[in-house]
C-alpha positions as CSV (number, residue, x, y, z in Angstrom):
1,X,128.2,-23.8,54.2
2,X,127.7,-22.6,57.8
3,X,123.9,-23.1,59.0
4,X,123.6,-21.1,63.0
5,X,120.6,-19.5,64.2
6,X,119.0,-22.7,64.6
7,X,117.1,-24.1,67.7
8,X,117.9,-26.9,70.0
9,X,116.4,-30.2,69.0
10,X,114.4,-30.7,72.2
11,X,110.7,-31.9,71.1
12,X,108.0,-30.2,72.6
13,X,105.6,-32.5,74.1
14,X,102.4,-32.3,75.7
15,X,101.7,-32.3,79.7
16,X,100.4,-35.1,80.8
17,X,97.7,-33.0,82.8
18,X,94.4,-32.3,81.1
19,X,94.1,-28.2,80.1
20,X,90.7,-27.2,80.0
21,X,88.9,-23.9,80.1
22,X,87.8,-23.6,83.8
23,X,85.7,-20.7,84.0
24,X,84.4,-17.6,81.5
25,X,83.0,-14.2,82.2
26,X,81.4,-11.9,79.7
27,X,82.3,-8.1,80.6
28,X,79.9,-5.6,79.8
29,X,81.0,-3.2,77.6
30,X,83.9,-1.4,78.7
31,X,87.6,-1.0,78.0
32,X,88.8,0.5,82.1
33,X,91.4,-1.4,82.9
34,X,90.4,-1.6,86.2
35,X,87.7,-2.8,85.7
36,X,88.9,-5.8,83.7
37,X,91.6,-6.6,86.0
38,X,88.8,-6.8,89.0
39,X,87.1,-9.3,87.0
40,X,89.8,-11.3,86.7
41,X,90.7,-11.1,90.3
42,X,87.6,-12.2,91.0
43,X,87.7,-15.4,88.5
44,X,90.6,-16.6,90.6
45,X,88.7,-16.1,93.6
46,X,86.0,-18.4,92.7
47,X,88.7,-20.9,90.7
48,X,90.6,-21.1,94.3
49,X,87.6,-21.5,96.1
50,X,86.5,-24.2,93.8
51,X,89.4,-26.3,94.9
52,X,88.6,-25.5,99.0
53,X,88.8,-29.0,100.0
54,X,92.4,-29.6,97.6
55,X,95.0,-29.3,100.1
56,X,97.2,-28.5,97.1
57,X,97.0,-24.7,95.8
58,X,96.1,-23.5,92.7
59,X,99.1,-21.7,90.9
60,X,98.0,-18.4,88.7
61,X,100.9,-18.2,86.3
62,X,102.2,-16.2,83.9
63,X,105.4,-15.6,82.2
64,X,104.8,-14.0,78.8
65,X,102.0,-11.6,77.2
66,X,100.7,-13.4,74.2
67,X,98.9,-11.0,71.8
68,X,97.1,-13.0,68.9
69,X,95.1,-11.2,65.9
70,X,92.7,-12.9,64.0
71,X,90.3,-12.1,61.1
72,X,87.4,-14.1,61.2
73,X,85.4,-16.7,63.3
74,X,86.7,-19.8,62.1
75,X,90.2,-18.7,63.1
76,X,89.4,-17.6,66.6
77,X,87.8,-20.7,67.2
78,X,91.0,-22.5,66.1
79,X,93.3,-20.6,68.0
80,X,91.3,-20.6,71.2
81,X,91.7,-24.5,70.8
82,X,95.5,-24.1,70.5
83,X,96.1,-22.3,73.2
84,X,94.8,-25.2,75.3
85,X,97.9,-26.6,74.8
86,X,100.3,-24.0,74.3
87,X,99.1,-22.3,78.1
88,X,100.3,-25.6,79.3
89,X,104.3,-25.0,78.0
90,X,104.1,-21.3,78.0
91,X,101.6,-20.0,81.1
92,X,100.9,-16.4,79.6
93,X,98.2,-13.8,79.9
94,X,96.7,-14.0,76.4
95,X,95.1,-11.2,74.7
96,X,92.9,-12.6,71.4
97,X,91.8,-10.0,69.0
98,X,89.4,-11.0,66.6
99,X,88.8,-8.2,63.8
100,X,86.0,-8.2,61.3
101,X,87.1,-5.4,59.2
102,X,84.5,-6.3,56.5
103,X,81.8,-6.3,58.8
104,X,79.1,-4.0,59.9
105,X,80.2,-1.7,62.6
106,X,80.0,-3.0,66.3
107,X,81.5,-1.9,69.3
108,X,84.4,-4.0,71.6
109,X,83.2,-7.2,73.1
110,X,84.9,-8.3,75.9
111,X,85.1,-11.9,77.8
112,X,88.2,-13.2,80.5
113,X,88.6,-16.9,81.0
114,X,90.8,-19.3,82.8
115,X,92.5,-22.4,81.4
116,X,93.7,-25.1,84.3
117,X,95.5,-27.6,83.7
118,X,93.8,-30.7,85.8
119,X,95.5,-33.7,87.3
120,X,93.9,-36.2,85.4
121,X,93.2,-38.9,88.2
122,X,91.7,-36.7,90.4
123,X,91.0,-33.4,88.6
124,X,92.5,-31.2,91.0
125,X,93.2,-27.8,89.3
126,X,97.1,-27.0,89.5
127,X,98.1,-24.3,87.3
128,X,96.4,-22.0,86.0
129,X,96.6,-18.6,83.2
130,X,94.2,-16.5,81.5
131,X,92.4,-14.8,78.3
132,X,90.9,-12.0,77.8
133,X,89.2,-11.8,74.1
134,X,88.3,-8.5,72.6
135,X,85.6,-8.7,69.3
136,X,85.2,-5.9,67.0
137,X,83.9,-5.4,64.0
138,X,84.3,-2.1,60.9
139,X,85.7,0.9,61.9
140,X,86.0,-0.1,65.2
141,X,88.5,-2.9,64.9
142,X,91.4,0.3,64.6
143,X,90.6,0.4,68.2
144,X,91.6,-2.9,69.5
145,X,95.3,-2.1,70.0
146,X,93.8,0.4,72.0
147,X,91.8,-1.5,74.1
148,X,94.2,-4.8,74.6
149,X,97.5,-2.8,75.2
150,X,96.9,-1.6,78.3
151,X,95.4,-5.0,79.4
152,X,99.7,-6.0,78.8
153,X,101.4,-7.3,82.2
154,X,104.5,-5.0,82.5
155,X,108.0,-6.0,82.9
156,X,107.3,-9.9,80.8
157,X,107.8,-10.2,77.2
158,X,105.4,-9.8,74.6
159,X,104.8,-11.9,71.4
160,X,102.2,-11.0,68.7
161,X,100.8,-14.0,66.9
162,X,99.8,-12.2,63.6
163,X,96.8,-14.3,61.5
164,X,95.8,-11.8,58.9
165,X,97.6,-10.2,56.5
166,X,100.8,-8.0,57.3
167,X,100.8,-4.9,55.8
168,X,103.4,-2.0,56.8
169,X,100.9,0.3,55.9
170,X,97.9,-1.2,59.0
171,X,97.9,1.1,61.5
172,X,96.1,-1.4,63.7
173,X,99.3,-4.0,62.8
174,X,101.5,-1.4,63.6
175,X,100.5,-0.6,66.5
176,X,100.7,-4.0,67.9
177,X,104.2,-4.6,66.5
178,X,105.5,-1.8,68.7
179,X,104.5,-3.3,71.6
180,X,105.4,-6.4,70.9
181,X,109.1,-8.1,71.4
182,X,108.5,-10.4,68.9
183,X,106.3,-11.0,65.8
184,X,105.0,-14.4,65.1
185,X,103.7,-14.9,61.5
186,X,103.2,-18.2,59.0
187,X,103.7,-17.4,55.5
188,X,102.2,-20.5,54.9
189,X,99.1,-18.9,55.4
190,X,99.8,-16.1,53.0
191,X,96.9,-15.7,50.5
192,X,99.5,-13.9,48.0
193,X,102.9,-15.1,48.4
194,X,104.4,-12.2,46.1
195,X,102.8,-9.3,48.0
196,X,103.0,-10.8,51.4
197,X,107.1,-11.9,51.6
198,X,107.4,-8.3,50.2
199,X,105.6,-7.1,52.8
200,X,107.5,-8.9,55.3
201,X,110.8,-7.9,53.6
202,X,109.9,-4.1,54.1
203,X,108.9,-4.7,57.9
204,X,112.4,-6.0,58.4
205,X,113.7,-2.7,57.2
206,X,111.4,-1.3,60.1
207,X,112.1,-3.7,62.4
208,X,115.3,-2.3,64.0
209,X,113.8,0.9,64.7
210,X,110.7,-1.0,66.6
211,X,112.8,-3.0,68.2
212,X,111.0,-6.4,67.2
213,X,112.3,-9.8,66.7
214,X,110.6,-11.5,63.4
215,X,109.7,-15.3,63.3
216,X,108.0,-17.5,60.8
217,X,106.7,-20.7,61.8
218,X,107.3,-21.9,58.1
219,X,110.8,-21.4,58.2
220,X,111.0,-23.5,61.7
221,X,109.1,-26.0,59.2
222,X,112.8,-26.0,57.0
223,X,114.8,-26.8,60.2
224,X,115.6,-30.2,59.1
225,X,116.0,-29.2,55.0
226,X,118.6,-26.8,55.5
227,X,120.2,-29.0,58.1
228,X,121.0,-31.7,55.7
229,X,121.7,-29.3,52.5
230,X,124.4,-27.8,55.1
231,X,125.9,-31.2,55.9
232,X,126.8,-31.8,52.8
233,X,129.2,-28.7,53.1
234,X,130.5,-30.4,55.8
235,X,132.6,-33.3,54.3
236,X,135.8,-32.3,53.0
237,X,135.6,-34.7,49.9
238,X,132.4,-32.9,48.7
239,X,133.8,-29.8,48.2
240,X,135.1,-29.5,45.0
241,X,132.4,-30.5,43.5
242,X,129.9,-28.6,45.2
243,X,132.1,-25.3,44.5
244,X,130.9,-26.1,40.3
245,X,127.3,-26.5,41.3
246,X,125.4,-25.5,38.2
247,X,122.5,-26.5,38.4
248,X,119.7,-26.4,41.1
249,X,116.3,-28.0,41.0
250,X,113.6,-27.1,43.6
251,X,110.6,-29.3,43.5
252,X,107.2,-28.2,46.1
253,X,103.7,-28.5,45.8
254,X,101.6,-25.8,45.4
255,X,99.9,-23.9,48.2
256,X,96.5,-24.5,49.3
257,X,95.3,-21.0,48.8
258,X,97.0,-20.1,45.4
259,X,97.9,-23.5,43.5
260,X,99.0,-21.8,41.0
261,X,101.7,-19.8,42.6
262,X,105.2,-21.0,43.9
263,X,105.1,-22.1,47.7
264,X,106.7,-19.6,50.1
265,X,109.1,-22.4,51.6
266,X,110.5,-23.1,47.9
267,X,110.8,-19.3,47.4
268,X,112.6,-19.4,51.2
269,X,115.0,-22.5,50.6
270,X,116.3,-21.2,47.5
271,X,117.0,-17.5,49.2
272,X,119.0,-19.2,52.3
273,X,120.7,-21.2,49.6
274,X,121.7,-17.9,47.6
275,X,122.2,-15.7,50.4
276,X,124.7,-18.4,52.3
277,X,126.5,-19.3,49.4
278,X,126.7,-15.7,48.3
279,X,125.1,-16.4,44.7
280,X,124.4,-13.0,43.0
281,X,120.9,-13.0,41.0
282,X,121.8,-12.0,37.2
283,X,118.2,-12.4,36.2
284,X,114.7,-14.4,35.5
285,X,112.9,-16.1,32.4
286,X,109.7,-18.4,32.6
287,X,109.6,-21.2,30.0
288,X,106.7,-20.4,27.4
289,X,105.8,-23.8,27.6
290,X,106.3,-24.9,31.1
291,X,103.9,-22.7,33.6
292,X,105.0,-25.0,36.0
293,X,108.7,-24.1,36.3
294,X,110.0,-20.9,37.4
295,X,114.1,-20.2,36.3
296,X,116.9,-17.8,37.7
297,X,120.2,-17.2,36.7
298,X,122.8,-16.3,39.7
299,X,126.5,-16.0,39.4
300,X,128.9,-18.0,41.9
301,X,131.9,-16.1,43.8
302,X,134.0,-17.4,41.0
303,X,131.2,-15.9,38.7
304,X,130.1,-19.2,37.4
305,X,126.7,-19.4,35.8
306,X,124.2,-21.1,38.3
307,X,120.8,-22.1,36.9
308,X,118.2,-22.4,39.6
309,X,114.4,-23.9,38.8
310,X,111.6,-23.8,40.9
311,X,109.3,-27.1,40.0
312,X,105.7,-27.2,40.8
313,X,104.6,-30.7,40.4
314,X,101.6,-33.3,41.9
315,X,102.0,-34.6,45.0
316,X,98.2,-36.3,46.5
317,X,100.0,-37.2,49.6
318,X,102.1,-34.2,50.6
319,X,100.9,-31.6,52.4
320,X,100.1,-28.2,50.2
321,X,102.9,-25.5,50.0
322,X,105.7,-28.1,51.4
323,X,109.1,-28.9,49.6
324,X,108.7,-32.4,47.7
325,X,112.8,-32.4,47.1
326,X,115.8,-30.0,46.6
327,X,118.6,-31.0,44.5
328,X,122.5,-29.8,43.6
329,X,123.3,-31.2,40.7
330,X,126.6,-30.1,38.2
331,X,126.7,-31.9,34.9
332,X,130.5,-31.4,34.4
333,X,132.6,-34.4,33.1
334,X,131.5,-36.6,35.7
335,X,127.9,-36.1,36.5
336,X,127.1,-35.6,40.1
337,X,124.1,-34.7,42.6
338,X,123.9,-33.7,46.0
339,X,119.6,-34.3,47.2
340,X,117.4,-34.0,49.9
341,X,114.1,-35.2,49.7
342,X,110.7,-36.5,51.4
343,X,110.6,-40.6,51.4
344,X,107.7,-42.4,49.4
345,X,105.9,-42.6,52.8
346,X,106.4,-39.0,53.5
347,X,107.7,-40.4,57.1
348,X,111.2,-39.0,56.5
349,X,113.7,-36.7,55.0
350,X,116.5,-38.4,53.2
351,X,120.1,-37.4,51.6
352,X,121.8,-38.5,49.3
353,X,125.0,-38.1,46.9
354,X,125.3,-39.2,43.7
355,X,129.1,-39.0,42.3
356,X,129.1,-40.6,38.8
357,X,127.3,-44.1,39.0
358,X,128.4,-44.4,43.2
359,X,125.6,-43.3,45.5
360,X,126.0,-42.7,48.9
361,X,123.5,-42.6,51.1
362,X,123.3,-39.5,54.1
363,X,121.0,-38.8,57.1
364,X,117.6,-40.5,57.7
365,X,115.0,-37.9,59.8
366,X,112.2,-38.6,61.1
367,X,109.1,-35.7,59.7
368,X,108.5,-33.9,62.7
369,X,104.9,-33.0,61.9
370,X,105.1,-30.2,64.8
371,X,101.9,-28.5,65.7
372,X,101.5,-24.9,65.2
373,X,101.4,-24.8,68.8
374,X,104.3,-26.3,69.1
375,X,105.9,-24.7,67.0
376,X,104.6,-21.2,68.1
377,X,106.0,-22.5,71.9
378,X,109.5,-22.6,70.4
379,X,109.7,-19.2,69.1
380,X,108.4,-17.5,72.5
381,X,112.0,-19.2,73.4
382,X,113.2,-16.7,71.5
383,X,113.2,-12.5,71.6
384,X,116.2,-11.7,68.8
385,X,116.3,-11.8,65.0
386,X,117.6,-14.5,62.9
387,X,119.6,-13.3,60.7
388,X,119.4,-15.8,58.4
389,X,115.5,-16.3,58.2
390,X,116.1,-12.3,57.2
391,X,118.6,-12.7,54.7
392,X,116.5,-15.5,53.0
393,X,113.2,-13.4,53.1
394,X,115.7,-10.8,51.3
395,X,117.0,-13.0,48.5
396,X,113.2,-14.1,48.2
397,X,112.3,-10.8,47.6
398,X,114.5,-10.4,44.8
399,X,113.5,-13.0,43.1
400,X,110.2,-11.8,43.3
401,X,110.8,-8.6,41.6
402,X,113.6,-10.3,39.4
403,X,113.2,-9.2,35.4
């Protein structure tokens, strides 16, 4: 099995200055560009003069626009933390949106603020970027792509962080992802995994016409999965009996929002794992007596019968929506399985193949528990599609519908 599209392994790690918001201005209400932009030129003014005894200048730096949508408070709050740290890998004009479409009515709100990064011995300022925030609330939130697009600094790219639900049919969603170079979502956070990876799988029809790249911080979260499901493509002894696979076995916990449902990243390993080994789906059935356990038929290129289960099952200690263990497994003459799983201590990803009654023991990994700051910092590395995260999202997809 070929696995490309993936990123370097190069660990994002945190500056060992201090970032801090500096300085915060509230704007009265207006949307003139101008008028924004001489507010900000003034906060530098006052930053720079802060530091008139620093014989060390400040640096106002920018490199990216980073558009970021949110739906409600909490959210904003979070994400306003984040960016703390992700201004110190990725120095970028940030434009957060918070919309309140369930609330009353109320116009734009506007604020601009620095974040410095401080030497921490002698809290001199030394680089600096900024964010402007734009509230709304009701019918007016329809205007914020108004109001924050022409706040974008030309000729730099443009990512859209999107933390509310993506639907084709949003004008104000839209609007954003046309402006944008690439879309940033996390269908871990989807509240309906059915409707939103179907969603997501009709945007990618859209997406070459808008010209947008599509990443999904979840997906980055499978890095390491599909790495060592791939290896075992890898060694030439393996591959007879990984061509009569017939058998897979998916096990994840369920998500946070929707127990009950199957977890996006099970749903998105087992479409990579169709869509690179060109299974073709020949159907669904749910056990009558096992809610738990979701079933598909696919057919192999040598039309072999391929039964694949998605397992839901208890885990206290892992994380909510995460693979617990993926498993290959043909029950021919001579019994063998191919696995990747957590460890006990949930500290690392193991392999291992199981050929009759030898085992053989793969790759040890460490769990990179990546912020989503760090992980959102790796994918403004990136402007085009993968291929692969959109082949997966398509295979989902027809599992989804499947009958």
């Amino acid at each position: 099995m070929e696995e490309n599209g993936e990123r370097s392994n190069r660990t994002t790690k945190g500056l060992s200055p201090k970032t801090e918001v500096f300085m915060q201005i509230q704007l009265e209400k207006t949307l003139d560009v101008e008028v924004v932009e001489g507010h900000l030129a003034e906060l530098w003014k006052r930053i720079a003069g802060g530091d008139s005894e620093d014989d060390v200048a400040v640096l106002r730096a920018r490199v990216a626009n980073l558009l970021v949508f949110v739906a409600n408070a909490e959210l904003l709050d979070e994400v306003r933390q984040m960016m703390l740290d992700l201004t110190a890998i990725h120095p970028c004009r940030v434009l957060m949106m918070h919309g309140a479409r369930e609330e009353p009515d109320q116009d734009i709100e506007m604020s601009v603020e620095s974040y410095c990064q401080t030497d921490k011995r002698t809290g001199a300022k030394r680089l600096c970027c900024e964010e402007i925030t734009l509230k709304a609330q009701g019918s007016f939130v329809s205007e914020l792509p108004s109001a924050a697009l022409p706040l974008l600094i030309s000729d730099l790219a443009t990512f859209l962080w999107w933390r509310d639900v993506a639907q084709t049919g949003d004008k104000v969603f839209l609007n954003l992802v046309r402006a944008a170079d690439r879309l940033v979502i996390d269908s871990a956070e989807f509240e309906d995994t059915r409707r939103d990876l179907l969603e997501i799988n009709k945007l990618f029809a859209k997406a070459d016409s808008m010209r947008v790249g599509i990443s999904d911080l979840n997906w980055a979260r499978l890095t390491f999965w599909r790495g060592l499901l791939a290896d075992f493509y890898d060694v030439p002894a393996y591959r007879d009996w990984l061509d009569n696979i017939d058998r897979v076995l998916i096990d994840y916990v369920g998500p946070e929002r929707a127990p009950e449902t199957v977890a996006p990243q099970a749903l998105l390993i087992a479409g990579w794992l169709a869509g690179r080994l060109e299974w073709k789906l020949a159907g669904r059935s749910q056990a009558k007596d096992d809610s738990e356990t979701t079933s598909f038929t696919y057919r192999s290129k040598k039309n072999q019968e391929i039964k694949l289960e998605l397992r839901r099952v208890e885990r206290r200690e892992r994380k909510p929506g995460r693979l617990v263990q993926v498993e290959l497994r043909s029950v021919g003459n001579t019994p063998v399985s191919f696995i990747v799983a957590r460890s006990a201590d949930n500290l690392h990803l193991l392999s291992e193949s199981r050929l009759g009654s030898d085992t053989h023991r793969g790759r040890v990994l460490p769990v990179r528990n990546r912020t989503a700051a760090q992980l959102l910092s790796r994918e403004m590395e990136i402007l085009c599609n993968d291929q692969i995260y959109q082949e997966a999202v398509a295979m989902a997809a027809m599992m989804i519908t499947a009958k």
